[in-house]
DSSP file (Angstrom, degrees, kcal/mol; ACC not computed):
  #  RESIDUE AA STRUCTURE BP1 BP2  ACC     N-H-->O    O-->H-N    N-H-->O    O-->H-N    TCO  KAPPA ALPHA  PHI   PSI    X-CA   Y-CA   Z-CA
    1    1 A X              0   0    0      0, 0.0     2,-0.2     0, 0.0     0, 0.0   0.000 360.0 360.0 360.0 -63.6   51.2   22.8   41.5
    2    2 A X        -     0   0    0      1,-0.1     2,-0.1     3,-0.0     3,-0.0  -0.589 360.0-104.4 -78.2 152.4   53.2   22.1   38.0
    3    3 A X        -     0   0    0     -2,-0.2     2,-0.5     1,-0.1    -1,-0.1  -0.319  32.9-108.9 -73.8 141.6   51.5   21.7   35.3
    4    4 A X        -     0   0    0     -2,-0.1     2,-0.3     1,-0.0    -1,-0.1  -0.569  22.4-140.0 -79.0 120.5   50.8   18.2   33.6
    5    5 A X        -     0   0    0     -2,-0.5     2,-0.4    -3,-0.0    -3,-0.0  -0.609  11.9-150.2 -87.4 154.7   52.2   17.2   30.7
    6    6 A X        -     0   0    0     -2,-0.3     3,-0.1     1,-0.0     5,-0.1  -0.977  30.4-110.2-124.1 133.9   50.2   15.2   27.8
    7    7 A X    >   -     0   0    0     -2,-0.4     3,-1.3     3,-0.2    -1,-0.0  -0.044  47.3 -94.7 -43.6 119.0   51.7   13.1   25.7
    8    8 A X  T 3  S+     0   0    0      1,-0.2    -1,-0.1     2,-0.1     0, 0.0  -0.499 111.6   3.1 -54.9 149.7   51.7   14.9   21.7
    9    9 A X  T 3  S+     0   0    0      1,-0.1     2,-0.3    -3,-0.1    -1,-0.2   0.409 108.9  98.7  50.2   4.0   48.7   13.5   19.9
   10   10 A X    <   +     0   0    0     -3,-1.3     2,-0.3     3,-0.0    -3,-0.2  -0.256  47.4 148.8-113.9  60.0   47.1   11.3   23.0
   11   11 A X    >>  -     0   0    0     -2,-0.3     3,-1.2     1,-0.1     4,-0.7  -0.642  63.4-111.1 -95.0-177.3   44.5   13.6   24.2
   12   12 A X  H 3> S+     0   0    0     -2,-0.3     4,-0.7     1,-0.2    -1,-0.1   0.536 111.3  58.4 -81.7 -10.1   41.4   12.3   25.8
   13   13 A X  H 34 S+     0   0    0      2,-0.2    -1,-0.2     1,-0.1     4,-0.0   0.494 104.7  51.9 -83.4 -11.1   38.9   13.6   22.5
   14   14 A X  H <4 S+     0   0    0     -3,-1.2     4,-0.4     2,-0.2    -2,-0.2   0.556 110.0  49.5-113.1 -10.2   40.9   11.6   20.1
   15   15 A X  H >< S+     0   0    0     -4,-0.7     3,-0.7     2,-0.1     4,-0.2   0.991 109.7  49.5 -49.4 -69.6   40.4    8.5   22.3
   16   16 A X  T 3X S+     0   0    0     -4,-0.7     4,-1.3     1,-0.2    -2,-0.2   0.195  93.2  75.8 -55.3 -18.0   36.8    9.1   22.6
   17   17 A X  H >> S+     0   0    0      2,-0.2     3,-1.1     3,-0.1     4,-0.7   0.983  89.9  61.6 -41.2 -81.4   36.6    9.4   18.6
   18   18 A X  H X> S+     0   0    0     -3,-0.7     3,-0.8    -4,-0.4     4,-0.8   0.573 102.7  53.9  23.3 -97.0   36.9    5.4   18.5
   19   19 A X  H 3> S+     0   0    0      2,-0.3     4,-1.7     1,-0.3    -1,-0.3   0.498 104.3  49.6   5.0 -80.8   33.8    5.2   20.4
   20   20 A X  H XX S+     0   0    0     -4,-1.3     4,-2.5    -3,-1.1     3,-0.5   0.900 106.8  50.4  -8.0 -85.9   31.7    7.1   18.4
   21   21 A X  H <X S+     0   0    0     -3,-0.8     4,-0.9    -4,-0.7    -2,-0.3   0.697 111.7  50.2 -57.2 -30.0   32.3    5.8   15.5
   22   22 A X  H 3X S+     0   0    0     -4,-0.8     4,-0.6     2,-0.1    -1,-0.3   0.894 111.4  48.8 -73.4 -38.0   31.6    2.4   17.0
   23   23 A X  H << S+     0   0    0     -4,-1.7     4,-0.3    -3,-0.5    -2,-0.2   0.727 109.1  54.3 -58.4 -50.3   28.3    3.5   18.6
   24   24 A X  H >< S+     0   0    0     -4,-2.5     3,-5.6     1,-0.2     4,-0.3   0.996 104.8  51.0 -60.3 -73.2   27.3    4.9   15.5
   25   25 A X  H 3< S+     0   0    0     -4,-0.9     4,-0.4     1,-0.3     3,-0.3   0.600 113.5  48.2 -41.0 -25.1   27.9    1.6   13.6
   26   26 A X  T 3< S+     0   0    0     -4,-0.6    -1,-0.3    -3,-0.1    -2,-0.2   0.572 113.5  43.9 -65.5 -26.4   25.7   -0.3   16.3
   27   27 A X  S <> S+     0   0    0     -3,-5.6     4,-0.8    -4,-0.3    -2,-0.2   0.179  92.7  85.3-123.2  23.9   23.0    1.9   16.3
   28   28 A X  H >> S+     0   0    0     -3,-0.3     3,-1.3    -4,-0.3     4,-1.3   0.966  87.6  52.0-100.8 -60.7   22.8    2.3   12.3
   29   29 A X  H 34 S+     0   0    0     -4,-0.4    -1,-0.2     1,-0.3     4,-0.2   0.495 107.4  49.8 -48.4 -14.1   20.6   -0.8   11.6
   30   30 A X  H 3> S+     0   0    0      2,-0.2     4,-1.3     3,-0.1    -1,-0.3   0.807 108.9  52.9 -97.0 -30.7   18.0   -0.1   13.8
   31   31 A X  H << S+     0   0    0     -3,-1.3     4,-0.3    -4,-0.8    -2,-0.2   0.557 113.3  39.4 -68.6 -27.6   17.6    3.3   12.7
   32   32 A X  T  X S+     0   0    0     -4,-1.3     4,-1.3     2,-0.2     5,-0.3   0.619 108.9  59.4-108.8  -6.0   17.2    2.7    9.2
   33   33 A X  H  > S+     0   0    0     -5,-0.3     4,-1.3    -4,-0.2    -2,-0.2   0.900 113.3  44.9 -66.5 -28.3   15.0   -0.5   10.1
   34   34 A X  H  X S+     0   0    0     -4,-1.3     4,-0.5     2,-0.2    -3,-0.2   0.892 113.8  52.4 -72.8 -48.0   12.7    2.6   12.1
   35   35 A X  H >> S+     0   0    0     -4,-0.3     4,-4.6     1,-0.2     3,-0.6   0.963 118.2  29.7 -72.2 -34.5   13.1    4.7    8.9
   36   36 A X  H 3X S+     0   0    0     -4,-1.3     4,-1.2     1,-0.3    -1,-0.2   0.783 112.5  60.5 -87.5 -33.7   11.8    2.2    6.1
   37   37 A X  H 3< S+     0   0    0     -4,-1.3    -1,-0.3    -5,-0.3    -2,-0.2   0.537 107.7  47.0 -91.5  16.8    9.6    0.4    8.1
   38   38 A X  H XX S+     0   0    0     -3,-0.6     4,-2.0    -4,-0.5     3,-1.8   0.753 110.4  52.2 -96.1 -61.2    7.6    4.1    8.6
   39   39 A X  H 3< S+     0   0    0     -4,-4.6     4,-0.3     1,-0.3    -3,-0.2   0.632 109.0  50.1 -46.6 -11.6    7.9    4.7    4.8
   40   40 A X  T 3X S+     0   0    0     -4,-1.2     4,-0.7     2,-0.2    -1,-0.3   0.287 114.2  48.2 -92.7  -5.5    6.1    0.9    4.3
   41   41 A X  H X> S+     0   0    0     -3,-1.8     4,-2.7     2,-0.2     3,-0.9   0.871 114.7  41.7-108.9 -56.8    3.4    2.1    6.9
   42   42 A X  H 3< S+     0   0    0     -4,-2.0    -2,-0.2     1,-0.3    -3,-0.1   0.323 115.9  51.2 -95.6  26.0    2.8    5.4    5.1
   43   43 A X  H 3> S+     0   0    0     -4,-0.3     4,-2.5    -5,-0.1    -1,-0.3   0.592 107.1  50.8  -3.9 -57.7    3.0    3.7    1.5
   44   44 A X  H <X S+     0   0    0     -3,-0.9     4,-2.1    -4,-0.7     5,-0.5   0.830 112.7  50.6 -97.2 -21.2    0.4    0.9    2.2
   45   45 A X  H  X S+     0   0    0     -4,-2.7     4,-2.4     2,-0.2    -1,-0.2   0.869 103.6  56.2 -68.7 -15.9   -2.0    3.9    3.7
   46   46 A X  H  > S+     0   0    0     -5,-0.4     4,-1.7     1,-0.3    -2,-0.2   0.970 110.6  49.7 -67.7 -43.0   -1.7    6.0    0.7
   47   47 A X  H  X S+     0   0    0     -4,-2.5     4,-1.3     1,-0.3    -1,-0.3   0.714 111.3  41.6 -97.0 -11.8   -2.9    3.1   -1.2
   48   48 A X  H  X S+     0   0    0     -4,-2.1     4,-2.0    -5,-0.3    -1,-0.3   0.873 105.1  61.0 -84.6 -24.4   -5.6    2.2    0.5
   49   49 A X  H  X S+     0   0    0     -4,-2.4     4,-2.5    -5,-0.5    -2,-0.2   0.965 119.2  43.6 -32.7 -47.0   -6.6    6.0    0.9
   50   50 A X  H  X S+     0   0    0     -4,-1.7     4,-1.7     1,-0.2     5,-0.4   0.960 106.4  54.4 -63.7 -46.6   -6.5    5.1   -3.0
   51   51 A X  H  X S+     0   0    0     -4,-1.3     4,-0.9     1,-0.2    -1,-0.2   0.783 113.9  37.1 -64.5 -43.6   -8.0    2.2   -3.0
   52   52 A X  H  X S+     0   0    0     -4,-2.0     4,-2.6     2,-0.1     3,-0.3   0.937 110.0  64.6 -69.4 -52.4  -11.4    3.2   -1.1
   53   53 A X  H  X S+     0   0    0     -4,-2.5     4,-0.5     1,-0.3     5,-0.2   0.891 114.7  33.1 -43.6 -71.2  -11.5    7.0   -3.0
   54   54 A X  H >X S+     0   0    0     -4,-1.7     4,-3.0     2,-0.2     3,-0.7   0.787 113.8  51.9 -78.0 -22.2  -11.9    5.2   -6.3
   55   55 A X  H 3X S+     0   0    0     -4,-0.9     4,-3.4    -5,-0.4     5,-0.3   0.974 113.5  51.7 -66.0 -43.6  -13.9    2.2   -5.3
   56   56 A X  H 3X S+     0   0    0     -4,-2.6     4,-0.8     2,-0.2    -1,-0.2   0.710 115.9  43.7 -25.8 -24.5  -16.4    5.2   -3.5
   57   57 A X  H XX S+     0   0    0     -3,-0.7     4,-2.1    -4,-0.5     3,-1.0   0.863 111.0  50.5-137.9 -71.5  -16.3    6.9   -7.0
   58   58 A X  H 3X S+     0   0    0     -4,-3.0     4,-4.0     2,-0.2     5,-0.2   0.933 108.6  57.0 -49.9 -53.8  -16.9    3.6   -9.1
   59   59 A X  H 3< S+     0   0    0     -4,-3.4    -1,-0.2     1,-0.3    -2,-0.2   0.750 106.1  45.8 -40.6 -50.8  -19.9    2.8   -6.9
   60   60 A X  H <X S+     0   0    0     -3,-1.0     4,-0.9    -4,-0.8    -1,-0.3   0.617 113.6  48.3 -44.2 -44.0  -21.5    5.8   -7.5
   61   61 A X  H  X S+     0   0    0     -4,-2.1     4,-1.1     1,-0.2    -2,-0.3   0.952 112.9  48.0 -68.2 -35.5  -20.9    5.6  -11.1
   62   62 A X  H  < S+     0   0    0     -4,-4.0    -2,-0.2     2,-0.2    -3,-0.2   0.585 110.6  54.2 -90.4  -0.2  -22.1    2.0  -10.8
   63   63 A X  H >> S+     0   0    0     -5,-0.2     3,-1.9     2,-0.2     4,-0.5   0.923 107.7  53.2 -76.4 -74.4  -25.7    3.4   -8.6
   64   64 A X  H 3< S+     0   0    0     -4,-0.9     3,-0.2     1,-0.3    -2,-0.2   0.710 113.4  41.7 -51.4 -38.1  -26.4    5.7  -11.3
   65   65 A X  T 3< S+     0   0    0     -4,-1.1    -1,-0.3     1,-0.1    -2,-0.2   0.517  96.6  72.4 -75.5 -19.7  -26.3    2.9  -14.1
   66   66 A X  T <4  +     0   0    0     -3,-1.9     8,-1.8    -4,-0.1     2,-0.6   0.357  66.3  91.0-125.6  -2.8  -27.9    0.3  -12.8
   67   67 A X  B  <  +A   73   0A   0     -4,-0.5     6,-0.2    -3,-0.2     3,-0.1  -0.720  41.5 170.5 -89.0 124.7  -31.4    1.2  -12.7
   68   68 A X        -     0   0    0      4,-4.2     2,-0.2    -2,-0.6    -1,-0.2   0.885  57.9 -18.1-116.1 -32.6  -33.0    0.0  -15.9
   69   69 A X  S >  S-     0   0    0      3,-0.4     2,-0.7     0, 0.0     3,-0.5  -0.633 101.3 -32.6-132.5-148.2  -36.9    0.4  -15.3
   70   70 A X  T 3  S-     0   0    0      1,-0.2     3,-0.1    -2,-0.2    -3,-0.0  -0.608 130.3 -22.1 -99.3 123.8  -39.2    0.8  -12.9
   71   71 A X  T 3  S+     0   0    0     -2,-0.7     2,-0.6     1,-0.1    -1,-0.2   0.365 106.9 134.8  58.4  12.3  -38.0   -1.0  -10.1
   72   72 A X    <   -     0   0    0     -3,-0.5    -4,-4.2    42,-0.0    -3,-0.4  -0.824  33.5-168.0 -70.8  80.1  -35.7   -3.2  -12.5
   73   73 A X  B     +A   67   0A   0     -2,-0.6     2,-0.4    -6,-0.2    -6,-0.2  -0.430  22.5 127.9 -99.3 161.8  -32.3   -3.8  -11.6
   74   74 A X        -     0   0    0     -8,-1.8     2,-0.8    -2,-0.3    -2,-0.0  -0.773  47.3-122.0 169.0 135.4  -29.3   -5.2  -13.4
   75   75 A X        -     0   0    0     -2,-0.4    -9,-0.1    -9,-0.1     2,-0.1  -0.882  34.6-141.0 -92.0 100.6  -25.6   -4.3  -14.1
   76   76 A X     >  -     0   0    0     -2,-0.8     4,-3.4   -11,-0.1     3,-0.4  -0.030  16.4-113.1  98.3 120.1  -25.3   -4.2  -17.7
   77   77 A X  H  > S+     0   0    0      1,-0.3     4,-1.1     2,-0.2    -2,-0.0   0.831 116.4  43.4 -49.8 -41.4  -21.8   -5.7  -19.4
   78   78 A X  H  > S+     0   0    0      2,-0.2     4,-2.2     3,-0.2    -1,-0.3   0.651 114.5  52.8 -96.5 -22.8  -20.5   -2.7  -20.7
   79   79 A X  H  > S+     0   0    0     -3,-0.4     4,-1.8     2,-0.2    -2,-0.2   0.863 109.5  46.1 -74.6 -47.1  -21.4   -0.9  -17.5
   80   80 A X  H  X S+     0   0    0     -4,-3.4     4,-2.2     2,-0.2    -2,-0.2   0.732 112.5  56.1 -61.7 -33.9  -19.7   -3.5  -15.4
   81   81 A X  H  X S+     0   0    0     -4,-1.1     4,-1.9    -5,-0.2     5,-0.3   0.993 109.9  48.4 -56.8 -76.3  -16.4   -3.1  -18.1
   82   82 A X  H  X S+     0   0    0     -4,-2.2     4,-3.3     1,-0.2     3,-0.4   0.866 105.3  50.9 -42.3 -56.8  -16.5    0.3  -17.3
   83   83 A X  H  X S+     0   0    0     -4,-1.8     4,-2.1     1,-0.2     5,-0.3   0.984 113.8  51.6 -46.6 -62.9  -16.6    0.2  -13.3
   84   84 A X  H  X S+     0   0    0     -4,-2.2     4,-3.3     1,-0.2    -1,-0.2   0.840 108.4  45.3 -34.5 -45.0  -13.6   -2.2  -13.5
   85   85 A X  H  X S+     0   0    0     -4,-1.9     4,-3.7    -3,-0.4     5,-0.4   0.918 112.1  53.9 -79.1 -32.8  -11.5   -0.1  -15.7
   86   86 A X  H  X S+     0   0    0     -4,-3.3     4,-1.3    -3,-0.3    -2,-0.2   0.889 115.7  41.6 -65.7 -31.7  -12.5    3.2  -13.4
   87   87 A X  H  < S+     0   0    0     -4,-2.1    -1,-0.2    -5,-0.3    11,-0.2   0.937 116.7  52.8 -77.4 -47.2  -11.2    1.1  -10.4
   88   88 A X  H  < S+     0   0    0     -4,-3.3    10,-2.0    -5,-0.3    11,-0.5   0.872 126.1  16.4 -31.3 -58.3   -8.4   -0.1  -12.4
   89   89 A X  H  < S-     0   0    0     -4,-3.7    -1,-0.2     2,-0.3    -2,-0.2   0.555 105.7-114.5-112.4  -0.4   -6.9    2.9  -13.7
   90   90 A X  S  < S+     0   0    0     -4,-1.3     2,-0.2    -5,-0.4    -4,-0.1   0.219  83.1  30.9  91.2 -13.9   -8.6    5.3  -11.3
   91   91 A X  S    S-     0   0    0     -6,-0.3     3,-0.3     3,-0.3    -2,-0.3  -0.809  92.9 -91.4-160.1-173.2  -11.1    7.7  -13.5
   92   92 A X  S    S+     0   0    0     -2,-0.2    -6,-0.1     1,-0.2    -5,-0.1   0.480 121.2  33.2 -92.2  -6.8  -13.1    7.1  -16.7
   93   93 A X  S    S+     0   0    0     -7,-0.1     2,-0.2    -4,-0.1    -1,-0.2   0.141  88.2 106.4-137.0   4.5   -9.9    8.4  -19.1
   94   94 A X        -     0   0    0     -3,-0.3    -3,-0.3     2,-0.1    -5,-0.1  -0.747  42.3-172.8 -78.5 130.2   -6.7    7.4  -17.4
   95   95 A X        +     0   0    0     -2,-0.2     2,-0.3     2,-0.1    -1,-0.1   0.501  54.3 117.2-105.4   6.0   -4.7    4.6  -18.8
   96   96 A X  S    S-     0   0    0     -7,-0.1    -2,-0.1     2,-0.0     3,-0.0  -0.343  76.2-119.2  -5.5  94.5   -2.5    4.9  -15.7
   97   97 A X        -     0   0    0     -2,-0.3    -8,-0.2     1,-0.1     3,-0.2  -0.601  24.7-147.5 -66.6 147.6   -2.7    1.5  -13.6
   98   98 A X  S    S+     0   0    0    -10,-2.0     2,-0.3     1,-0.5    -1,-0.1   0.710  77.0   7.9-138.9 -52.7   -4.0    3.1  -10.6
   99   99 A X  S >  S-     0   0    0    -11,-0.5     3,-0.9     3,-0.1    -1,-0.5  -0.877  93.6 -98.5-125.1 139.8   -2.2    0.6   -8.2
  100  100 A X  T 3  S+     0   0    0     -2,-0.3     3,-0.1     1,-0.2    -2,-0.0  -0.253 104.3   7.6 -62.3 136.3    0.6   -2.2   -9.4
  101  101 A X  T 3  S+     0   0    0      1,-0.3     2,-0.3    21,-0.1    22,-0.3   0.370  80.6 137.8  31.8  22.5   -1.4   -5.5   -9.7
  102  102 A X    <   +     0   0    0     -3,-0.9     2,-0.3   -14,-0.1    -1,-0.3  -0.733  30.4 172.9 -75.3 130.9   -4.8   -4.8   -9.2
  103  103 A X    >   -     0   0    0     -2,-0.3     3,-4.8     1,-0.2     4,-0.3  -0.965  46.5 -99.6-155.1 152.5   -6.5   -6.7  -11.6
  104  104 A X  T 3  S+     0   0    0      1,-0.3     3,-0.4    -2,-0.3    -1,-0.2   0.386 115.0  68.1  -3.5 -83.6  -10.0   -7.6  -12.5
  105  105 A X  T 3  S+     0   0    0      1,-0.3    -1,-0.3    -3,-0.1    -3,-0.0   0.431  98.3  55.0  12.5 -53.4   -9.8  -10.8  -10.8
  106  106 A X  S <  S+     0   0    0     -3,-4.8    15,-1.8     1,-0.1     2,-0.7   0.342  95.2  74.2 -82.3  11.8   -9.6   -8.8   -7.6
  107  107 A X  B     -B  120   0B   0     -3,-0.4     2,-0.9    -4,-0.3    13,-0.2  -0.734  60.5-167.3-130.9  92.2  -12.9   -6.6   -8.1
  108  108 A X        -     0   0    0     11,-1.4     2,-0.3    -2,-0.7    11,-0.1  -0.780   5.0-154.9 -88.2 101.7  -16.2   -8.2   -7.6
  109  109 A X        +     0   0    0     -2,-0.9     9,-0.2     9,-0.1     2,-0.1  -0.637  18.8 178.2 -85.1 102.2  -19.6   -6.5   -8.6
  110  110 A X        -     0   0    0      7,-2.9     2,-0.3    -2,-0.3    -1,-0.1  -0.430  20.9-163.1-102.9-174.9  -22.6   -7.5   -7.0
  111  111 A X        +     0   0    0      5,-0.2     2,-0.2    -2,-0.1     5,-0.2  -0.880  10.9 171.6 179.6 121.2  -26.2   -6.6   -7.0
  112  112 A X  B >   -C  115   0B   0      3,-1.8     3,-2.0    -2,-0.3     2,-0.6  -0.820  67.1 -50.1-143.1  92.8  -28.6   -7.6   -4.2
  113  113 A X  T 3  S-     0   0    0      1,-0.2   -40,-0.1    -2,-0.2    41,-0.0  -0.736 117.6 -28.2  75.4-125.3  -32.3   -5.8   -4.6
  114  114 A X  T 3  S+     0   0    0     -2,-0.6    41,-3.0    -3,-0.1     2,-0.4   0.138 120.8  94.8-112.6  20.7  -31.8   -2.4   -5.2
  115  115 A X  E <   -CD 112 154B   0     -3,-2.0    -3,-1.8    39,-0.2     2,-0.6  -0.920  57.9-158.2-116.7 136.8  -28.7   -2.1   -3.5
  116  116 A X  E     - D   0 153B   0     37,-3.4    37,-0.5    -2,-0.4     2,-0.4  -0.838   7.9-169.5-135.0 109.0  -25.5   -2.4   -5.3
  117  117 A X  E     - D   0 152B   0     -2,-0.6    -7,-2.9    35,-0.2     2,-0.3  -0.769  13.3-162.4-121.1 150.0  -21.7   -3.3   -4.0
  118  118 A X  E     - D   0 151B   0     33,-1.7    33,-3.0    -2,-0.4     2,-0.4  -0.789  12.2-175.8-115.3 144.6  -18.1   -3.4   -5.2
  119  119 A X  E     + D   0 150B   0     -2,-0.3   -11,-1.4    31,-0.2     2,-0.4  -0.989   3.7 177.6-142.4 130.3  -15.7   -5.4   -3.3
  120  120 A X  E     -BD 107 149B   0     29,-2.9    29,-1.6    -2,-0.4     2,-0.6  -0.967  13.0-168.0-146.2 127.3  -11.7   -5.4   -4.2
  121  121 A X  E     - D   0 148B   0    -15,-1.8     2,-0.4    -2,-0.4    27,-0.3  -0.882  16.1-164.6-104.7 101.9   -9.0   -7.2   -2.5
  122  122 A X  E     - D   0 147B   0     25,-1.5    25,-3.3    -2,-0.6     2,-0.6  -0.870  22.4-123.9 -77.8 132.3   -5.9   -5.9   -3.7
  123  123 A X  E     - D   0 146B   0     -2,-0.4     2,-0.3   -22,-0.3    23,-0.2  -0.588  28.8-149.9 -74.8 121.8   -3.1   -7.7   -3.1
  124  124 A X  E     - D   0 145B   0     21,-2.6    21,-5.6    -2,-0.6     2,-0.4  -0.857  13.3-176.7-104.9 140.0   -0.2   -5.4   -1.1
  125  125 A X        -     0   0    0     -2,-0.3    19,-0.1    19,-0.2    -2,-0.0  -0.975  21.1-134.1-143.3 122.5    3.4   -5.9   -1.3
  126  126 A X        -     0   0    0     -2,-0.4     3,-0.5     1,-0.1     4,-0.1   0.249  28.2-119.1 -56.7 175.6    6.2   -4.1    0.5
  127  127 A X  S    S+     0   0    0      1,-0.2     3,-0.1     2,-0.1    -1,-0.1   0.490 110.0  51.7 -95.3   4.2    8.8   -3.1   -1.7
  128  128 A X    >   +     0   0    0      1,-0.1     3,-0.6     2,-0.1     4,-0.3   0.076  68.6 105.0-116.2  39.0   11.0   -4.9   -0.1
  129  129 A X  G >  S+     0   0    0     -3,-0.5     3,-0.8     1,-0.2    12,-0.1   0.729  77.6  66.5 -83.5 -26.2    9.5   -8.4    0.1
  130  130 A X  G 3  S+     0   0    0      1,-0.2    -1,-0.2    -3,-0.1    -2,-0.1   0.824  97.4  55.1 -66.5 -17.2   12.1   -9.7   -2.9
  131  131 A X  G <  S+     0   0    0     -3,-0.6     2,-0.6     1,-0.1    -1,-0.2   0.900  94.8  81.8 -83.4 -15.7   15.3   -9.1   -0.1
  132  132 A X    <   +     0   0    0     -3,-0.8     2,-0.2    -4,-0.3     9,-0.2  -0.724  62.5 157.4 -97.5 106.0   13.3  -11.7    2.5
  133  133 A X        -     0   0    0     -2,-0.6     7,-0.1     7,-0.2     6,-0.1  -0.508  54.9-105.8-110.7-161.3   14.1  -15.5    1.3
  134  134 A X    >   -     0   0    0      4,-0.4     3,-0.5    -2,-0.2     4,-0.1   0.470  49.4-114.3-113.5  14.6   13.9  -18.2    3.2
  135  135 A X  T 3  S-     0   0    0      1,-0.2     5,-0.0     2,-0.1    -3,-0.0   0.928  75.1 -41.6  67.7  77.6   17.4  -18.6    3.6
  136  136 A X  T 3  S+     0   0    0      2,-0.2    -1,-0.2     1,-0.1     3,-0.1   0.230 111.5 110.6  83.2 -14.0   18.2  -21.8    1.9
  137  137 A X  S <  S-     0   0    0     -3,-0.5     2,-0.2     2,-0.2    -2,-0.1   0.994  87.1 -89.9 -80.2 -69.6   15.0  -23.6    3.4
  138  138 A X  S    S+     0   0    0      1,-0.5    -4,-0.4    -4,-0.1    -2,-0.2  -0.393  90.9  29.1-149.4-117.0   12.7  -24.0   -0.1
  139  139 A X  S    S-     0   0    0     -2,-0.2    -1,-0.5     1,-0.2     2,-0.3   0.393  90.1 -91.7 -74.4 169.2   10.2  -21.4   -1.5
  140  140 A X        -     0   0    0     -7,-0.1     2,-0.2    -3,-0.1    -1,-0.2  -0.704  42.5-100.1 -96.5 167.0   10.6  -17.7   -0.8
  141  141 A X        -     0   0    0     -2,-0.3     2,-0.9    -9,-0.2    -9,-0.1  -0.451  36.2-143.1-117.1 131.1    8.9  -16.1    2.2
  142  142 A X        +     0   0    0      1,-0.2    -1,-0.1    -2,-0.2    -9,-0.0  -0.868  21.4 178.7-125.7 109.4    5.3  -14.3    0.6
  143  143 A X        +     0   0    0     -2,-0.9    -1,-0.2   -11,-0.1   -19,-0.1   0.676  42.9 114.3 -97.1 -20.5    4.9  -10.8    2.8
  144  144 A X        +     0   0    0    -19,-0.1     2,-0.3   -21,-0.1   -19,-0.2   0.060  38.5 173.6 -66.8-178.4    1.8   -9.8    0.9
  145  145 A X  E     -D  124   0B   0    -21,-5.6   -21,-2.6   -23,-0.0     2,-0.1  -0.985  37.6 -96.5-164.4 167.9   -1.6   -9.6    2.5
  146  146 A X  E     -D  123   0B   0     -2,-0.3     2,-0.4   -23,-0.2   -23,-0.2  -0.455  19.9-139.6-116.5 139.7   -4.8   -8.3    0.7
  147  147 A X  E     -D  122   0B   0    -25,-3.3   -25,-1.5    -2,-0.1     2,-0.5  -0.922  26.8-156.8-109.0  98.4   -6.2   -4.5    1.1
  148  148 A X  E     +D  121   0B   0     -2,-0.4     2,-0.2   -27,-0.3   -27,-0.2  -0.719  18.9 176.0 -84.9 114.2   -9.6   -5.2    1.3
  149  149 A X  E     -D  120   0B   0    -29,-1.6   -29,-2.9    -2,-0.5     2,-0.4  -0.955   5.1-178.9-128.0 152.8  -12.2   -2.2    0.3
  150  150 A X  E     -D  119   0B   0    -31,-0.3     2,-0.2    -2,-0.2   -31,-0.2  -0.986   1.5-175.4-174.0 122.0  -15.9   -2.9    0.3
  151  151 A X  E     -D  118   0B   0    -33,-3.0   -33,-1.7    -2,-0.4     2,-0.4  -0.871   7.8-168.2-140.9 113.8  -18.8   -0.3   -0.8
  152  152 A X  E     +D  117   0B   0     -2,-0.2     2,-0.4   -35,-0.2   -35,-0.2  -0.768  16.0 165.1 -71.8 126.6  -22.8   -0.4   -0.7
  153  153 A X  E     -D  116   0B   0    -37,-0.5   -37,-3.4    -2,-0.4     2,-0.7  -0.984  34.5-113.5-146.1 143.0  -24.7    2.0   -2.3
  154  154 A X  E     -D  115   0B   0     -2,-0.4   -39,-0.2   -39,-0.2   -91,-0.1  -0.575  36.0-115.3-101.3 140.4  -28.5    2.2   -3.4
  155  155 A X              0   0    0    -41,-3.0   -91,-0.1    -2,-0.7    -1,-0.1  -0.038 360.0 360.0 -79.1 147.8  -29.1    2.2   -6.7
  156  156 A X              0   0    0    -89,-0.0   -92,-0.2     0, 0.0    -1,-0.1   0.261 360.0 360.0-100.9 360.0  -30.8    5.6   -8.1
């Protein structure tokens, strides 16, 4: 029947603030582990979307070359130079690295009858493998792991 009094400044929303702000702070790390480890997902697809487009590409360039007479097959030095650098940098006229540490090393050119394959492991590495040590134990903790792209084609 009378009315209740409250207390100046102690209502039940400014309690409840607290709370919030604690909740928030609990639930912050997981939310940006969700967010980063989605951008790492769609990062290491992009580049291997890349990573097959140009070996495709190079493969074809390297089909079309490779034929020297009739029924005479062979990859050619300057031909093989070239496929490398097109995988490398991504087209025949870019000097653009095409992905961060692909390097030769990683791109192998074979040539089996008349059919003719490119193979690349590029090595992928989050961008945040430097923050992961091994926390005090020795060596640091090695998160890449190899994007493996592999194309046949017969040569023409």
């Amino acid at each position: 029947m009378f009315p209740t009094t409250i207390k100046r400044g102690c209502t039940k929303n400014s309690k409840e603030q607290g709370f919030a702000a604690i909740e928030f702070t609990m639930i912050l790390p997981f939310l940006l582990l969700l967010i980063f480890a989605t951008a790492e997902f769609g990062r290491v697809l992009y580049q291997y979307n890349a990573l097959n487009k140009t070996v495709r590409s190079a493969s074809r360039y390297l089909a079309a070359n490779a034929k020297l007479g009739t029924g005479v097959y062979e990859i050619k030095a300057d031909v093989g130079t070239k496929v490398t650098a097109y995988i490398q940098y991504g087209g025949p006229n870019s000097t653009t690295p095409l992905l961060p540490n692909l390097t030769s090393s990683t791109i192998d050119l074979s040539l089996s009858g008349e059919f003719v394959t490119i193979s690349v492991s590029y090595p992928w590495q989050p961008i945040f493998s430097d923050m992961f040590t091994s926390f005090g134990l020795g060596s640091d903790i090695d998160m890449s792991f190899p994007l493996v792209s592999t194309y046949t084609m017969r040569a023409f």
